[in-house]
Structure formats: structure tokens, C-alpha cells
N, C-alpha and C positions, 0 to 999 in steps of 0.2 A: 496554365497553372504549372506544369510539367516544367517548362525550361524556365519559369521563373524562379522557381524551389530549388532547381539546380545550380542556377546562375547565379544564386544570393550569397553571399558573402555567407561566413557561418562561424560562429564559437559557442562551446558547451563547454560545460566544468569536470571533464573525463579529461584520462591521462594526456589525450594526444595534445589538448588545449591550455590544459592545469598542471601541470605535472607535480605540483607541491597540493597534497589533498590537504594537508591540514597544517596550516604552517604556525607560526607565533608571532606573538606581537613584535614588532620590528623586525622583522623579515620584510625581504623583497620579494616578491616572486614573479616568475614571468608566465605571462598570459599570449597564447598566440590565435589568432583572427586568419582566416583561411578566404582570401580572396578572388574567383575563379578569372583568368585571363578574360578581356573582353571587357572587363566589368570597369575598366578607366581610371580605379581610384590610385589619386596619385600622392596621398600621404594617409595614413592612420593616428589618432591619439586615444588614446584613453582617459575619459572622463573619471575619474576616482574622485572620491567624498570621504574628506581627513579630519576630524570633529564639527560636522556639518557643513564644510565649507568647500565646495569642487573644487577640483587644480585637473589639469592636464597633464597627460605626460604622452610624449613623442612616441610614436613607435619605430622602428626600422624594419628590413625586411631580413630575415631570418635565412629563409630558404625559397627556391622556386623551382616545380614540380612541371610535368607538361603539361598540366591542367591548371594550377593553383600559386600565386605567390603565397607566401606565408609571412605575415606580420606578427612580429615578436613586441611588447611593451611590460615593464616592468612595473608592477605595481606595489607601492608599498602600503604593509598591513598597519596602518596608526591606530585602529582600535579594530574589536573584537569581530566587528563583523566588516569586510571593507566591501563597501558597493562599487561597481563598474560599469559603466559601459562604452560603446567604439565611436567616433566620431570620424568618417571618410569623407575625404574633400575629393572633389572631383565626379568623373566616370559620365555617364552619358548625359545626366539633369545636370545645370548646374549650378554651385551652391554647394554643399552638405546633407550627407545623411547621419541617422542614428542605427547602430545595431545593440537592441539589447535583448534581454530572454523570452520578449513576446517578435521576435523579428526585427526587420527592416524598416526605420520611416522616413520620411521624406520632410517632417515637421517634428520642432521640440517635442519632448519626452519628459512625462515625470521622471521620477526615481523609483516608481514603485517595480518597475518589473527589470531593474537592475542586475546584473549575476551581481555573485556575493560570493565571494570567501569567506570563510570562517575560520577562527581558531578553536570550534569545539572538536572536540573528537568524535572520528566518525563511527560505525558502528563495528563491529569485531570483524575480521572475513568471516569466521563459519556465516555470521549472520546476514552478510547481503550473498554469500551463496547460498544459503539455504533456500528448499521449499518445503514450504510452508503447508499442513494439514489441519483445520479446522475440524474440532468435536465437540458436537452438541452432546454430553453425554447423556443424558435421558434416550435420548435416541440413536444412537450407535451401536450397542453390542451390550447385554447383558451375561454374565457370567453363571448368574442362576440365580431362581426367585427368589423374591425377598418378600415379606410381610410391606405393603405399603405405608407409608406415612399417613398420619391420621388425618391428615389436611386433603388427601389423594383421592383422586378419581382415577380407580385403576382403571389401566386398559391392557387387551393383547396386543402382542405384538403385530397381529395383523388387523387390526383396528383403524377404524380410520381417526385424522385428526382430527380435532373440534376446533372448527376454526375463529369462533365470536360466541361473547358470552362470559359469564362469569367462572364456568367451567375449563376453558381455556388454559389458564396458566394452572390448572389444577391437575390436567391427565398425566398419568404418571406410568410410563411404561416399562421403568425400573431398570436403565442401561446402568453400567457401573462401571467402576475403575476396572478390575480385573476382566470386565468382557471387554473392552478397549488393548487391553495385554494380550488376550488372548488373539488379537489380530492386527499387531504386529507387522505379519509377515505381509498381509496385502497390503497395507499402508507404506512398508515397501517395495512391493511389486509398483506401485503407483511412479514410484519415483523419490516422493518424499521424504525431509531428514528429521525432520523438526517437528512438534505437535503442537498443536495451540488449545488448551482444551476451555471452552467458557467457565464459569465459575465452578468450584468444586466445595464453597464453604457451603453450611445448612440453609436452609431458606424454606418456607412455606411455599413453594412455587417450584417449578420442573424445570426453570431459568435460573433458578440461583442468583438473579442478582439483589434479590432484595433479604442479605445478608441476616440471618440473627446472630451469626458467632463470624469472626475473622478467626477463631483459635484452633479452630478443629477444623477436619475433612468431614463432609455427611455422612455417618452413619448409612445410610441410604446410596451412598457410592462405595459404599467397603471401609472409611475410616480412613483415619490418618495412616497405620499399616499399609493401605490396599496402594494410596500415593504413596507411600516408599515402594513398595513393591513395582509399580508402575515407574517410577524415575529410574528403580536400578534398569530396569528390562531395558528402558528406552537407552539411557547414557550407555551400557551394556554393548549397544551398536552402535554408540560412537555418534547419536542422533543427539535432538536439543530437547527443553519439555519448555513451555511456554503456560503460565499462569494466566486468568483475567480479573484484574483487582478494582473493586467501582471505590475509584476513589472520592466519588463526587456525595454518594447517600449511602445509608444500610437498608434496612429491612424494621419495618415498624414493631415487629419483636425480638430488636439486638436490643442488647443488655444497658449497653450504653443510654438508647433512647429510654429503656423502660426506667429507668434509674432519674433521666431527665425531667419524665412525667411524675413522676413518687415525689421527687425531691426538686424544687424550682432554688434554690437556694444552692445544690449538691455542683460540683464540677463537672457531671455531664448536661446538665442544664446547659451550658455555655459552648456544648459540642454540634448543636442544632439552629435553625433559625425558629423563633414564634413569630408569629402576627403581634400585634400590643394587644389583644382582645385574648391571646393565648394560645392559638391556634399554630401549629404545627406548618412550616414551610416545606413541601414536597417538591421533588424531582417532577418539572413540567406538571405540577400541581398534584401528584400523587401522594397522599397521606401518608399510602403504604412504604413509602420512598423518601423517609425525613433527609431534608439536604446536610449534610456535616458544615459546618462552622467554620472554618480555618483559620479564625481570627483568634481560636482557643490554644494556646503553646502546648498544653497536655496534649489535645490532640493529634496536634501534629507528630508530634514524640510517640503518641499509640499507634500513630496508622503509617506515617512515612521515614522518620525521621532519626536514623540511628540504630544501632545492631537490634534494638530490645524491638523494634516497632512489629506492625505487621507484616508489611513490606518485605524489612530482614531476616523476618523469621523461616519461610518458606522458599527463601534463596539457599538458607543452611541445612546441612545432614539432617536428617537421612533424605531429606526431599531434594534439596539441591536443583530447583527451579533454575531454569536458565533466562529467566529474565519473567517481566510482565507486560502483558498489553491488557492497556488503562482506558476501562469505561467510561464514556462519558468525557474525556481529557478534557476536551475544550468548554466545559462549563466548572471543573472542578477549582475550588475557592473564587469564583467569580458569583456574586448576587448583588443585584440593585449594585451602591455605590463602593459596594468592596468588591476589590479584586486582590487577590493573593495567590492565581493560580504561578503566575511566576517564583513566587518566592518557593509556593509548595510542592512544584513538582521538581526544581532545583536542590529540595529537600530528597525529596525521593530518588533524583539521577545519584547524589553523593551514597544516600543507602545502596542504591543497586552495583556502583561502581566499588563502593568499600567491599562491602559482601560478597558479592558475585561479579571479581573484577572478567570483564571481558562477554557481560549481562546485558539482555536488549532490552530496552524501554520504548514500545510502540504507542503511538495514540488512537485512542477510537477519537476521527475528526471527520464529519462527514461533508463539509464546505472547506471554504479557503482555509489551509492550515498552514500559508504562508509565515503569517506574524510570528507565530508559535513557534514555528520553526527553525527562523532564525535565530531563535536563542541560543539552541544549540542542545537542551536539555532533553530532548526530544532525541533519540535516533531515527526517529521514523514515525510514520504515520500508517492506517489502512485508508488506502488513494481511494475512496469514493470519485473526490472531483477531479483530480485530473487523470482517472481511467474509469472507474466503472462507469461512472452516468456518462462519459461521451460514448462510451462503447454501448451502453445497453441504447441509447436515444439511435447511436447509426444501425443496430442490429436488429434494434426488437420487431417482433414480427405485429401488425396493426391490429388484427384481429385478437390478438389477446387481450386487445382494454386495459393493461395496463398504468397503474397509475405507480411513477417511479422517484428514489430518493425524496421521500414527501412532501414531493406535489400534489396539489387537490386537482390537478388537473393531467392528464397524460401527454406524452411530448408527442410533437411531428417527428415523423420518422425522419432522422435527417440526413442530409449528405457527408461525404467525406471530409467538407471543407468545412461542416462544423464543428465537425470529429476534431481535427488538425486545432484550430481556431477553441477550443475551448482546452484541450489539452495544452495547446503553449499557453493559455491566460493565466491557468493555474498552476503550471510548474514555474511561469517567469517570475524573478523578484526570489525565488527557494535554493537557499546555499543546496551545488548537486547533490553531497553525500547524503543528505538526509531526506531527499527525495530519491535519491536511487535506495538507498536501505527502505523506503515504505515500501508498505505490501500491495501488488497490484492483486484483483479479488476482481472475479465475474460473478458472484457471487455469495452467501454469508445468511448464517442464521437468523438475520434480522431482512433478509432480501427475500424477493421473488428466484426460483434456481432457474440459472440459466437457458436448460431449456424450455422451459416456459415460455421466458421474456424473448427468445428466440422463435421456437414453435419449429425446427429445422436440425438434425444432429448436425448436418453440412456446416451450417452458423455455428453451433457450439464447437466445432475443429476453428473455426475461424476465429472466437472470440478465444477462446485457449490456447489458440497460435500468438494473439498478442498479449495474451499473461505471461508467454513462457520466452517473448523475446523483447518487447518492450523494456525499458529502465525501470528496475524495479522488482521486489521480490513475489514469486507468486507465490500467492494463496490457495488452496487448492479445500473448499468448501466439501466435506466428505459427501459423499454421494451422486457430487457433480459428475463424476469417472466413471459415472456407471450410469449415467442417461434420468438420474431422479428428475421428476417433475415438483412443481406447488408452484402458488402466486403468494402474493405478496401477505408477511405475517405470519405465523401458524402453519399455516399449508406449506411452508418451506420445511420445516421437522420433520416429517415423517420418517418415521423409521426406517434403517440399514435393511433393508429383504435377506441378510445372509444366506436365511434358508429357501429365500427364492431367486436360487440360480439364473431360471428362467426371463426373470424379468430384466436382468442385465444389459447394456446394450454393451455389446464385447466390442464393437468396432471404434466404439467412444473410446473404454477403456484403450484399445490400444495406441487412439491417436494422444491421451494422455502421459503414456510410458513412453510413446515413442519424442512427445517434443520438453520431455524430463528430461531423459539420455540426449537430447540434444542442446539443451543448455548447460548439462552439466557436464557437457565432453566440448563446451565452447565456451573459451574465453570474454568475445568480445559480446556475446548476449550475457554476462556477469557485469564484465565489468565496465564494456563499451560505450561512448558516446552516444547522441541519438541525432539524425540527418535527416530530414526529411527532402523527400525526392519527387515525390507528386501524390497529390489528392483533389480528387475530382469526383459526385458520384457515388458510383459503389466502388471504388478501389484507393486503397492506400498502399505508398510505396515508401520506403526510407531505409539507411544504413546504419547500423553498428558497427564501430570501428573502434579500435584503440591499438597500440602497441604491438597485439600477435596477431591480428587477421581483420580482416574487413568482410561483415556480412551483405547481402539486400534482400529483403523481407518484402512479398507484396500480400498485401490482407482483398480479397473483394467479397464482397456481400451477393453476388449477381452478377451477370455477365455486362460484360463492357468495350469498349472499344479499346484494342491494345494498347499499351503505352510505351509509346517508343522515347530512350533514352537517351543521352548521348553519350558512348560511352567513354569517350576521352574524358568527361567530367565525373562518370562516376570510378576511373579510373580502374578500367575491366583492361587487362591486358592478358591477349588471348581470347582463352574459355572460362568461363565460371559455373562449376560445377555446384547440380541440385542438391541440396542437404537435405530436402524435407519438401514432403509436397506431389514428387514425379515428374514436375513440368521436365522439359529436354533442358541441357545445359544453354547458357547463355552463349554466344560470339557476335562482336561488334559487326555490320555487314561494308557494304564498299563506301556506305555513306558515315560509317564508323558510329551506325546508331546500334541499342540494339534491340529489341523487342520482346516486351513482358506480354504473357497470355490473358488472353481476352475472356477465358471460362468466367465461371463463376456458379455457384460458391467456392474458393480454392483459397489455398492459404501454402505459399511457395517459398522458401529460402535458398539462397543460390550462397555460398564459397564465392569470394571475388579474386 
């Protein structure tokens, strides 16, 4: 597996391969294909798709390296999104092969897992450097009691959670905007720049997602005041603040619905779906969760669409939101035989970019978010499938029973090479910038927390060694830094311990702050290519490279048999010094191989 992953031919949509990230319609741009010596091929073309119709174009050879020829071809953008991939004649088979974003084949290829250029624009820099801090607020930090909501089941702070039952979305343990300001400072000790906080509108529930007002902040988190207060502090240090807007339902006591029910005849009527029999259409069949309509133009003007909407409002002073991540994305304006999540959330990208030019717009997508995202309206996604579930299925530890990304059933614990093998299925066929701008996440209020699904702090250094070097923005789930447990649902909340020190695991915390400072003092894990160099097992190996440096990351779950490299192909000249980890510095030996360590659990970055 080793020298085949090395040997393979390779191109990604990072500088060293794309160097036009986002180009325009009629533009050329050149694309280059990185061939390793040995490998025979004695011409390359490029397949490109020009209003449905393929053409070819020739490549020529650019540059040649002591490792690598370098194939250059030109590709021109005829429409919005151009698809591509590599056609090599020659080499040891003979015949043709294909390279496109899921690999090498040796047999025709759909189109589906094609690289793509795009002509939308990609997401701002602060936003694919950022990391990213998730807050549940009900459970993070209260600033000081409050009278509870008359829907609430109060609890203390050292209460335990209720995990099933009707009580469930009811405990209330009263975190607030202002106890969230008040810490600040560890959210930056963490590393993190950006906050992402889940709903802050009113709701009958400790979730907030099932909305009764988009107009106000809840009373019960400090009020519309408390989020100004909150955005100055954050913007203040030069951080981002991050909204979650369900654009897809409300809450069975938003105004709009109750108006719908009074009045069948009235303009919010037309903002929901009924049954013919009169009955109310919910989110995955929840009452409580009437699905919005977006076949209604009013609506789309209240909720996305133009300065007055909701959207726009909470981009503007005094709050000045630095973007939203959108609940639910992939089912919103899609029901039965309408679909208008295109038109709708294209509504929303023009409010967010008018309003709050240089604003993220994330999707909650927890399957293929390919489609979607070729649009381009989209800057990102949270990468459920092409990182947390391959990572939680290679990491999870067996005895924990869990059952993950909602399965009725629990996965085999798998090897490396499914690891590898489900991550390129889901990035192939995704223009890069908008999969490098989504947020990779071990993690997340709706997830089991990592160490759980782990049952190992050693594994959680490993799995947050590939959130913080993988393509992609981490997420950093508050309380993962500090060794919190739950399974899956509910048991994931638990409250912040602030006032128990004790409980901390400080050696987590520090492998957290320490591979922050390491992304954020390293270029090519922002903005680098991704290489894959061996998976086999418990160990994965691969490069980050682009323009100012070249990384090699090895991830293992468990000990393993060393893996020896060859270092003329990963192009180690010299020594390549540890970044992260401790292993001893790399050097090629007389066979000019060179060898990765065989420990495990470890998680190693070498300088090349």
C-alpha cells in the first residue's frame, strides 16, 4: 500500500496544482498533474466537460524534479463550474489510465468524482484560518442566576444530565451570553479565534432550535444587549462571532405559525406546509418543528432575503455576526416534489455577502454535501462524512457500543484503508475551496464527545492531531480540551465544571494549545494540498505541501510495523525535523529509505 500511494501519480486543487483558486468565466487556467519517475506515462490529457460535451486537451511537461515530472494542461472555464480529469497513456499496464478525485483507475470513469473549478468565490482568509469554538450556551458558563423559564426544569450546575424522556429538552441550567464573555480568556488560551454559538433566539427548549421569535435574543441568555455586549468583547480581539440560523422550521409557538393556525386564509398560512386533512408538516415529523414553505416570496423576504430579512438583521450593528451556520441546510426548501433549496439559500449567500461582505455561510450537511456544493453558495460545510465518521469508525474504541452518525447499528472498527477509501469518496467530485473552508469536527453537540467514542486520551491526541492538520477548518466542540465525556444525544451537554478544576485533563488541554500554535505558525496545514503516502491498519501517513513548506503527518491508532518510505519520492533532502509529536528527526538511510515509528498510539509531524 505504501509504495503504491507514493508511486501514484497525483493532483489536488491547492496552490501547487491550481494556482488560479477562483478564476472567471473564459479564463484559462493551468492545472498541473505530478507524475513520479518510474511510473512510464508517456503523454497526459485532460478530459474537460464544456456544456455537457468532453473535449480533450494535450498536456505538456512543465518541469522535472528528481522525483517527479510535472505535467501542465490548460483548461478552459466555459461554464460555472468546469469539471476535469487526467487521461495517462502509457506506463507499466498497457492501455490508459484515469486520475480523478477518488484516485487512479485502470477502467472508464463516471464524471461524478471529477475535480471542479469553480467560479464562485471562496470563503474570506480570516475564515479557512480560523479555529473554530462550538457553544452550547445553556451549558457553558452562566454569568449569574436567573429566574428560569416557565417551560424549565431547573437544574444545578452539578446535576447530572437527563438523558431520554420528555424532560430532556426541558433542563435548564441557565448558561448565558455574559457567562460565555466572561471566558473569553480560556477560549483563547485554547487557541481559538472564532466562536460559533448554536441558537440564541427564544424557544421553549435549552436547544433553541425550535424558534418562537427570529427578532430578539432570549431574555434567558441576557437579551439582545448581552449579544452586543458579547460581539463587542469578541470583535474587540480581533476574533469572529458565528450565528446558527434553522432555516429549514421554527418552533410551534413562533408567531408566524400561530397566525397560520387563527387564520387559514392570512399570509402566514402559506409560510408552512399542512397535510389536506389540515395537519401541520414537521421537521422528520415533529409537530413541534413546523417545516417553513419556501414556495411563499413573503417569506423568503422575512427569513433570507435582503437587508430587512432575518438573516440581515443580525449581520448589522450592534451585533455584527460574522456569518451563519445553517441548520438543517440540506433539507431546507426541499419537500416531496418542491425543491427550492437552490434558489433559497442563493438568496441568503447575496444577504450575507451584501450585509456582511467577507461573511461565512456554513451548512449543517451530515452525508454527501457534494451536490450542494458545487453551487458554490455554500462556503463550507461541518465535514461529518468526509472526516468525522471515518475517523470516529477507525478510532472508536468497541466496547463503548456505540451506535454513530445515525446508524441503527454500530460500525466495525475499521482499518486505515477505510479511513483513506471513504474520505477520498466524499471529497472526490467537491470544487477544493469549499471543502477546505468546511469545518472538520471530532465532535459537536449533537455527537457522542470524543472521548467516549475513543475511551483513550492517547486517541483523542490522535484524533485532534487530524482536525488540526487535515484540509479543513477545526472545530473545536467546547469541552473536548479538557477531556469531557457523554454518548451519544444529551449526555454530550453536560456542563462546563469551571468550578471543578480538578476534573480537567490538563495533558489533553495542552496537546490542544499545542497543535493550535502549530497550525497557526504553519502555512502549508492552512493552506496545503493533501498527499496521501500510506495507509494500512492502524497508521496513516500523508503530506501537506503548497508554495512555503512541505509537511508529513503520521496518525496510528496502535502499534504497528514501521513504515519505511522512500525518501527520494517524498522528497526529504537531508533531515526533516520533528514539529509535533517527539519522534527523533527523520534522515533517508544508504537505501535512501527512511523510517516512520512503529509506537502507537502517537500522532508525529516532521518539517520536510
Amino acid at each position: 500500500m505504501t509504495a503504491d500511494l507514493l508511486a501514484e501519480p497525483h493532483h489536488d486543487g491547492a496552490a501547487l496544482h491550481v494556482p488560479v483558486e477562483a478564476p472567471e468565466l473564459g479564463d484559462t487556467v493551468p492545472v498541473f498533474v505530478r507524475v513520479p519517475h518510474g511510473d512510464g506515462a508517456e503523454g497526459v490529457w485532460a478530459r474537460t466537460v464544456q456544456d455537457a460535451e468532453p473535449r480533450f486537451v494535450a498536456g505538456r511537461i512543465d518541469r522535472t524534479t528528481a522525483a517527479e515530472t510535472w505535467w501542465r494542461c490548460d483548461i478552459p472555464v466555459h461554464n460555472p463550474v468546469a469539471a476535469y480529469r487526467f487521461l495517462l497513456g502509457g506506463g507499466a499496464d498497457p492501455g490508459y489510465r484515469w486520475l480523478n478525485g477518488s484516485g487512479t483507475h485502470h477502467h472508464d470513469v463516471t464524471d461524478t468524482d471529477d475535480f471542479r473549478l469553480t467560479t464562485a468565490p471562496p470563503a474570506a482568509d480570516w475564515a479557512r484560518d480560523a479555529i473554530i469554538y462550538q457553544i452550547f450556551p445553556d451549558r457553558f458558563a452562566r454569568s449569574a442566576r436567573r429566574d428560569p423559564p416557565p417551560w424549565a426544569v431547573p437544574a444545578e450546575w452539578d446535576d447530572p444530565v437527563i438523558h431520554e424522556g420528555p424532560s430532556t429538552p426541558l433542563q435548564w441550567y441557565g448558561g448565558d451570553l455574559d457567562g460565555i464573555a466572561d471566558r473569553l480568556d480560556h477560549i483563547g488560551a485554547v487557541g481559538a479565534d472564532t466562536i460559533y454559538l448554536t441558537p440564541f433566539f427564544p424557544a421553549p427548549s435549552n436547544h433553541r432550535y425550535n424558534a418562537s421569535s427570529f427578532d430578539e435574543v432570549d431574555p434567558h441568555l441576557g437579551g439582545d444587549k448581552a449579544l452586543a455586549r458579547l460581539a463587542q468583547e469578541v470583535h474587540g480581539r480581533g476574533w469572529r462571532l458565528i450565528g446558527d440560523l434553522t432555516t429549514n422550521h421554527c418552533g410551534s409557538t413562533h408567531a408566524w405559525f400561530t397566525s397560520a393556525l387563527v387564520d387559514p386564509a392570512g399570509t402566514e398560512r402559506g409560510f408552512f406546509y399542512f397535510t389536506p386533512r389540515g395537519e401541520v408538516v414537521g421537521w422528520l415529523g415533529h409537530p413541534s418543528l413546523p417545516k417553513l414553505n419556501y414556495g411563499s416570496a413573503e417569506l423568503r423576504r422575512r427569513m433570507v432575503d435582503g437587508t430587512r430579512s432575518v438573516a440581515a438583521r443580525w449581520l448589522r450593528a450592534p451585533y455584527e455576526l460574522d456569518g451563519w451556520r445553517v441548520d438543517v441546510a440540506n433539507m431546507t426548501g426541499r419537500h416531496g416534489d418542491d425543491d427550492q433549496n437552490a434558489e433559497v439559500i442563493g438568496a441568503l449567500r447575496r444577504t450575507v455577502d451584501e450585509t456582511r461582505p467577507g461573511g461565512l455561510l456554513i451548512a449543517e450537511h451530515c452525508h454527501d454535501a457534494s451536490a450542494d456544493l458545487r453551487r458554490g453558495d455554500w462556503h463550507g460545510t461541518m465535514n461529518y462524512a468526509a472526516f468525522a465518521n471515518p475517523l470516529w469508525t477507525w478510532l472508536r474504541d468497541p466496547a463503548a457500543g456505540l451506535t454513530l452518525s445515525g446508524k441503527p447499528v454500530a460500525p466495525t472498527r475499521g482499518p486505515a484503508e477505510a479511513f483513506l477509501a471513504t474520505v477520498r469518496a466524499f471529497r472526490a467530485g467537491t470544487p477544493w475551496h469549499p471543502m477546505a473552508a468546511s469545518w472538520s469536527l471530532i465532535g459537536s453537540h449533537d455527537t457522542a464527545r470524543i472521548r467516549t467514542i475513543t475511551g483513550d486520551p492517547a486517541l483523542v491526541e490522535v484524533a485532534a492531531g487530524l482536525m488540526f492538520t487535515m484540509p479543513g477548518v477545526p472545530m473545536v466542540y467546547a469541552g473536548d480540551e479538557i477531556g469531557l465525556t457523554g454518548g451519544n444525544g444529551e449526555d454530550a451537554r453536560r456542563p462546563f465544571p469551571w468550578h471543578r478544576p480538578d476534573r480537567w485533563d490538563r495533558r489533553t488541554l495542552d496537546v490542544y494549545q499545542r497543535l493550535a500554535a502549530l497550525r497557526r505558525s504553519t502555512e502549508p496545514l492552512r493552506r496545503g494540498g493533501l498527499r496521501w503516502v500510506h495507509a494500512r491498519g492502524d497508521a496513516l501517513a500523508f503530506l501537506r505541501e503548497s508554495p512555503a513548506g512541505r509537511l508529513l503527518v503520521l496518525a496510528a491508532r496502535a502499534p504497528h510495523d514501521p513504515v519505511r518510505l522512500r525518501g527520494r519520492l517524498l522528497g526529504i533532502d537531508g533531515e526533516a525535523t520533528n514539529l509535533y509529536g517527539g519522534a527523533p528527526a527523520l534522515r533517508p538511510g544508504a537505501d535512501n529509505h527512511v523510517t516512520l515509528p512503529g509506537d502507537g498510539p502517537t500522532f508525529q509531524v516532521w518539517q520536510l
